[in-house]
C-alpha positions in Angstrom: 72.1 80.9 48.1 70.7 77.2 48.1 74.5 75.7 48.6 74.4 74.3 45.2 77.9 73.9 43.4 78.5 74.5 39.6 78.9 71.6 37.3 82.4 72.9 36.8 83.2 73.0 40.7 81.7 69.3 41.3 83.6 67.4 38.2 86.3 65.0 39.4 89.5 65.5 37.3 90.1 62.0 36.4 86.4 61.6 35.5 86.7 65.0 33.1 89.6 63.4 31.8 88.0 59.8 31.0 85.2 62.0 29.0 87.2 63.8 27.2 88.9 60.3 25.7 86.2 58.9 25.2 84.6 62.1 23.2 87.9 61.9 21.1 87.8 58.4 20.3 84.0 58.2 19.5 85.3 61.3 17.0 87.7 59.9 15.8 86.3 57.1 14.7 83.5 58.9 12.7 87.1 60.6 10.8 88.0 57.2 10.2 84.5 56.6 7.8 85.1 59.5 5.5 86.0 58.2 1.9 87.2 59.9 -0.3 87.5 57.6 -3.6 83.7 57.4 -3.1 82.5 60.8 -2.9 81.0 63.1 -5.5 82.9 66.2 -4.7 84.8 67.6 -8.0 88.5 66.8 -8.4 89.9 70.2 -8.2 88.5 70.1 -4.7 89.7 66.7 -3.8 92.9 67.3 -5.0 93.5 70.5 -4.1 96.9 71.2 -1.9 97.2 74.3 -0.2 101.1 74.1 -0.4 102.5 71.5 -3.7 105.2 70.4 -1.0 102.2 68.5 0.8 102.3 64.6 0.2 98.9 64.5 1.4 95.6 66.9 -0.3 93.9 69.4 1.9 91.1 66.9 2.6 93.3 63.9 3.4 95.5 66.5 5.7 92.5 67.3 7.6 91.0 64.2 8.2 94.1 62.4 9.2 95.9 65.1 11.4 92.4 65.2 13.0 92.3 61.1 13.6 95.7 61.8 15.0 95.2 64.6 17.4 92.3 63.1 19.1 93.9 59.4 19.2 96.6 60.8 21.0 94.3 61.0 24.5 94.9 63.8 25.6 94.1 65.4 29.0 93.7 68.9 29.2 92.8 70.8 33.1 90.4 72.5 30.9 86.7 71.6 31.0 86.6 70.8 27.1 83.1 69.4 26.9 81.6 73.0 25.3 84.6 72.4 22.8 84.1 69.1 21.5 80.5 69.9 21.0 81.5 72.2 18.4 84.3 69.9 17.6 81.7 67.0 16.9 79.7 69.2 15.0 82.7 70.1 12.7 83.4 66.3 12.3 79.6 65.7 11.2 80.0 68.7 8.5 82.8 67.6 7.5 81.4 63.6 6.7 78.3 65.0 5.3 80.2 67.7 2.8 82.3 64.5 1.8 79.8 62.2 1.6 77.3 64.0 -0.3 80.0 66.3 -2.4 78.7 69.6 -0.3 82.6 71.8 -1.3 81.5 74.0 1.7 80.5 72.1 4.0 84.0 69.6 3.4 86.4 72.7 3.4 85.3 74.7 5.9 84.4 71.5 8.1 87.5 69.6 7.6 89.4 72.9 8.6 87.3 73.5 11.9 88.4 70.0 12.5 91.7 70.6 12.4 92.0 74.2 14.2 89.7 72.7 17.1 91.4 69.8 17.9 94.9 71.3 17.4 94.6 75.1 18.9 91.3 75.1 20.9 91.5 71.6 22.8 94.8 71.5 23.1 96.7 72.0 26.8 97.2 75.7 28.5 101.0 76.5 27.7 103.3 77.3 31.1 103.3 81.1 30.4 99.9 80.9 30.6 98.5 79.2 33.5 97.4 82.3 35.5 94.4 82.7 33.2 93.2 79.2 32.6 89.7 80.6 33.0 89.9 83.5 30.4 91.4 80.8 27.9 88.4 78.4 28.3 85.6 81.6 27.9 87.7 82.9 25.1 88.2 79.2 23.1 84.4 78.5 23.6 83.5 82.0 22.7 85.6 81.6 19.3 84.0 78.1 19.0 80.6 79.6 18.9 81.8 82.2 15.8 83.1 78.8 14.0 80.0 76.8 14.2 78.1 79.9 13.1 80.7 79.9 10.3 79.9 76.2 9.3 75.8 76.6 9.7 76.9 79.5 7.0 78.7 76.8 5.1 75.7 74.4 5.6 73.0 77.1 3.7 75.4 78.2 1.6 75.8 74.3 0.8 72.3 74.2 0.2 71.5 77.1 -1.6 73.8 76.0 -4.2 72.5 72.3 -4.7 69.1 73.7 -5.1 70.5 76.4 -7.6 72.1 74.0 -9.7 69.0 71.6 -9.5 67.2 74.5 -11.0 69.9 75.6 -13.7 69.8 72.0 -15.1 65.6 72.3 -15.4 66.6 75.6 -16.7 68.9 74.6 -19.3 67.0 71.6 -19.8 63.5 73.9 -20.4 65.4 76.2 -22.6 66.6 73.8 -24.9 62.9 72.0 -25.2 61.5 75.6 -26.3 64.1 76.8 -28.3 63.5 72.8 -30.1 59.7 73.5 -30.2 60.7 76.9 -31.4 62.4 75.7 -34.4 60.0 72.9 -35.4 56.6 75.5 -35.4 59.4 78.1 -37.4 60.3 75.1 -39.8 56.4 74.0 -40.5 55.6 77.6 -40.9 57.4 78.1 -44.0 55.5 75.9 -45.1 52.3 76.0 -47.7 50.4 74.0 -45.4 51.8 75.7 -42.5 51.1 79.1 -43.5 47.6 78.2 -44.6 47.0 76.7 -40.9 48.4 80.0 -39.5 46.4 82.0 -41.5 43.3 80.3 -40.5 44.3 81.1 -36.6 44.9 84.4 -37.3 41.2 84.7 -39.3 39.0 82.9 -36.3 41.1 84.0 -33.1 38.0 84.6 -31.5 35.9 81.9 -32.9 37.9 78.5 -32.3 34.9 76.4 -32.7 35.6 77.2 -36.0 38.9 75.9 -36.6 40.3 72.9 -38.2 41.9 69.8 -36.7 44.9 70.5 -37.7 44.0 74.1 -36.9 43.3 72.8 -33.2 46.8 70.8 -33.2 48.9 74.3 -34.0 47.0 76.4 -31.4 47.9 73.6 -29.1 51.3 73.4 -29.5 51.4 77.4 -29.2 49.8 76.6 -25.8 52.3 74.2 -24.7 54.8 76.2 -26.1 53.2 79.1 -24.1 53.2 77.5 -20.6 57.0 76.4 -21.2 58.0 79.7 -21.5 55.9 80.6 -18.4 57.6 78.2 -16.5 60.9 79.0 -17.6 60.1 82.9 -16.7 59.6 81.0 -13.2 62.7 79.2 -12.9 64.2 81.9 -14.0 62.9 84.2 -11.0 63.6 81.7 -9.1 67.2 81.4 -9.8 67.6 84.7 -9.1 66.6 84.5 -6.0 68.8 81.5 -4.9 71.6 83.0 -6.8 70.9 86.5 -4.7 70.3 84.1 -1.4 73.8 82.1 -2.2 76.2 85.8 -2.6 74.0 87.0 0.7 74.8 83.9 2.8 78.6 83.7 1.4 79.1 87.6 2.4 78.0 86.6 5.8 80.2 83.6 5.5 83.0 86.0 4.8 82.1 88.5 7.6 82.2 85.5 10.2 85.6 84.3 8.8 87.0 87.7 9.6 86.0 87.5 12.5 87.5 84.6 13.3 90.7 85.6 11.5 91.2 89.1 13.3 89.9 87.4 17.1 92.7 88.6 19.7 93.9 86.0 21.8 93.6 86.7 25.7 96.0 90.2 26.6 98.6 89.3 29.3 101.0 92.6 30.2 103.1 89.8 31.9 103.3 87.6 29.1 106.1 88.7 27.2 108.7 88.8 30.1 107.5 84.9 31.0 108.1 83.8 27.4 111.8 85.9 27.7 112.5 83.8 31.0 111.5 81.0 30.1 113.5 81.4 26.7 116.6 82.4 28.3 116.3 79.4 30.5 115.9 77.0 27.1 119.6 78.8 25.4 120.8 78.5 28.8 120.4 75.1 28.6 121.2 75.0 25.1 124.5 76.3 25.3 125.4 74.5 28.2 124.5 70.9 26.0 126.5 72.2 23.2 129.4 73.2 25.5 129.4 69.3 26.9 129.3 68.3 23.2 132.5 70.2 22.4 134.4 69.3 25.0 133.3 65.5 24.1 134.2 66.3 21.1 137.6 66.9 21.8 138.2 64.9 23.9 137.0 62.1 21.3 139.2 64.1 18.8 142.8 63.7 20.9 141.6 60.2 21.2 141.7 59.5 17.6 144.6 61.4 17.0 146.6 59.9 19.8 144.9 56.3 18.2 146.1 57.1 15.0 149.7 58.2 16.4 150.3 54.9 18.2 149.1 53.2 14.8 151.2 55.5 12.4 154.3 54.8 14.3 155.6 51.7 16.6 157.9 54.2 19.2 154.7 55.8 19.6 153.3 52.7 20.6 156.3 51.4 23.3 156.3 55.4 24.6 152.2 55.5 25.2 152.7 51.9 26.7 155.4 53.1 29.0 153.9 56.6 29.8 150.9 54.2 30.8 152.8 52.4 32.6 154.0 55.3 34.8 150.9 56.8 34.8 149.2 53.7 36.6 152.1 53.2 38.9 151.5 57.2 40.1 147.9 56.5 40.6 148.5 53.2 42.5 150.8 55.4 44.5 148.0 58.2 45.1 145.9 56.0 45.9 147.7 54.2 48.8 148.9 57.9 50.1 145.2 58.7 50.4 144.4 55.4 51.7 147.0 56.2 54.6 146.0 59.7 55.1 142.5 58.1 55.3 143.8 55.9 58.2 145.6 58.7 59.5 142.3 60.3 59.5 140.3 57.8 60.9 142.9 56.5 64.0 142.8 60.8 65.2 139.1 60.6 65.0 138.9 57.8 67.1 141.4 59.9 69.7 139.6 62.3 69.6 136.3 60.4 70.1 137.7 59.2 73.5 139.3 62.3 74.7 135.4 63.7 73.8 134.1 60.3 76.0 136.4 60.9 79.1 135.8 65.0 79.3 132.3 64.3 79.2 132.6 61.7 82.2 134.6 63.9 83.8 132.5 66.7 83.5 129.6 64.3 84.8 131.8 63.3 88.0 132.3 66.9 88.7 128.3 67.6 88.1 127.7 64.9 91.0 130.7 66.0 93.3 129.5 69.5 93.6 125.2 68.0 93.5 126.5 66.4 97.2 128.5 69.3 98.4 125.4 71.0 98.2 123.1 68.5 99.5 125.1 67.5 102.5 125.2 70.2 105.7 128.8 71.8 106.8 129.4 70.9 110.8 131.9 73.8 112.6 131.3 73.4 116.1 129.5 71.3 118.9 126.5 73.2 119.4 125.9 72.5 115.8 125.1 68.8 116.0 121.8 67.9 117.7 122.2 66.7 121.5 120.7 63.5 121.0 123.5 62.2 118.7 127.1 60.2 119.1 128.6 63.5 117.6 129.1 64.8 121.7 129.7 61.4 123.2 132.9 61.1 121.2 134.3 64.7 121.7 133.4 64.2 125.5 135.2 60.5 125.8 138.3 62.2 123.1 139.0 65.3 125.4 138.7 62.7 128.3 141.7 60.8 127.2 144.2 63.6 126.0 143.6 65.3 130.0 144.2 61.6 131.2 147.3 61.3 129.2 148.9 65.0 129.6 
């Protein structure tokens, strides 16, 4: 209504294509900071390689194919700039989950990585181009299930440190009990230490009453009290993060099927464009292989006739003469076509001026018959205006012949 054009509609190509280098460089170049020799992850994840015929791990795979694919510069007609914010956003998880040994966030961020640069930024194939459009909503729609997928990875990531930061209080509060534990069991099989218990048992509710060392046992039962109180904590509270941790994994595992069972765009037309263009390629195909062959063999009676002359010396004297022959035929052709050539050319010149002298002709008889019918036809004397010579002359002619007869 107001005139205005889309974002989309106003973008220059070359300037789309000079951001979308530049985006892949500046990418890149975060790829290019990742260590791995540095980072805290656990071995079996920085080693880890999907397939043992990799030379590379998973993690090196990913970071490198990645530096690769967006150094190449390439230019897409797509408008990728929805894409590469996912894309930079994969990168980022990816550094961090190095950097700060997050196995989540590295795995599922160096593989986003890889799948965006290589399959979601990459050009519209030839069989394709009638729905450039439905490609870009449907790459940018799956680019929003995969950065859901990585915020996933991100709490999941998260959840996890904190769970671990509390099983290692945990552990570390259960072995100080269970050490207090033992030292109050040890003393009270004791003399003294039964006595002492006995008096806490006797003034329970009177503790003004007891001893000092009285006051010192009670005391350590109330330390020994709160710890366990506090573990009863951490323990709730592990349960929770450890409930939080399988609830955001199943979601992570509900987005990944998504993502694994998401159609591509359904073209009825497809099929037969990828048969054309197939047959096309064995066309093509077998038409190289055919010129090879016949190379081939050609290159083959070469040899052979090579290794003939060599083998034997009348071999040699009858090629050389047989070449001899040969050349003095071609010589021969070649002067017969040079005089048929001449031939040729001498009738075409004929020919030329026979063209040249009908066409003069034909222009002389254009102007005879242009006069003919420009000029008046004169019969009789009543036909010529009175004031001419035309009548003098008849008169003084007819004058002469009566004189003479």
């Amino acid at each position: 209504m107001t005139g205005k054009k889309t974002q989309e509609e106003v973008k220059d190509p070359a300037a789309q294509g000079a951001e979308q280098i530049a985006r892949a460089k500046d990418m890149a170049s975060i790829l290019k900071c990742i260590r791995f020799d540095t980072s805290p992850l656990p071995a079996e994840i920085l080693e880890k390689k999907h397939s043992p015929t990799q030379k590379k791990t998973d993690m090196e795979l990913f970071r490198d194919a990645g530096i690769n694919l967006l150094e190449r510069g390439n230019i897409t007609e797509l408008d990728t700039e929805k894409i590469d914010e996912t894309l930079r956003y994969a990168v980022n998880t990816f550094e961090e989950g190095v950097r700060n040994g997050q196995p989540e966030k590295a795995q599922r961020g160096g593989f986003s990585v890889l799948y965006i640069a290589s399959a979601l930024r990459k050009e519209v194939d030839e069989t394709e181009q009638e729905m450039v459009q439905q490609i870009k909503a449907e790459r940018e729609e799956m680019c929003s299930f995969i950065k859901t997928m990585m915020k996933l990875c991100r709490r999941v990531d998260a959840l996890e440190g904190m769970r671990t930061k509390k099983l290692v209080n945990f552990d570390e509060g259960t072995n100080d009990v269970q050490l207090m534990q033992d030292d109050l069991q040890e003393y009270l099989k004791s003399d003294e230490g039964a006595a002492i218990m006995s008096e806490l048992q006797d003034n329970m509710i009177h503790p003004d009453r007891l001893s000092t060392k009285a006051q010192e046992l009670d005391g350590q039962f109330t330390i020994l009290a709160r710890k366990e109180e506090h573990l009863f904590a951490l323990r709730g509270e592990l349960r929770a993060l450890t409930e939080g941790v399988s609830e955001a994994r199943a979601q992570l595992e509900r987005v990944m099927e998504t993502i694994n069972g998401k159609g591509y765009v359904e073209d009825p037309e497809l099929q037969s464009r990828i048969e054309e263009i197939q047959k096309a390629r064995e066309k093509a195909l077998a038409k190289l292989q055919e010129d090879n062959t016949r190379v081939r063999e050609s290159l083959d009676a070469h040899d052979a006739a090579m290794r003939a002359i060599i083998s034997d010396p009348n071999n040699a004297i009858r090629t050389a003469k047989n070449m001899e022959f040969w050349e003095k035929k071609q010589k021969e052709a070649e002067k017969q076509r040079e005089r048929q050539l001449a031939a040729k050319r001498k009738r075409l010149e004929e020919l030329k001026k026979q063209r040249e002298q009908q066409e003069r002709d034909a222009a002389m008889e254009r102007e005879i018959r242009k006069l003919e019918e420009e000029l008046p036809i004169v019969d009789t004397i009543e036909d010529v205006e009175e004031d001419s010579d035309y009548i003098d002359d008849v008169v003084e002619d007819r004058e002469e012949k009566y004189l003479y007869n």
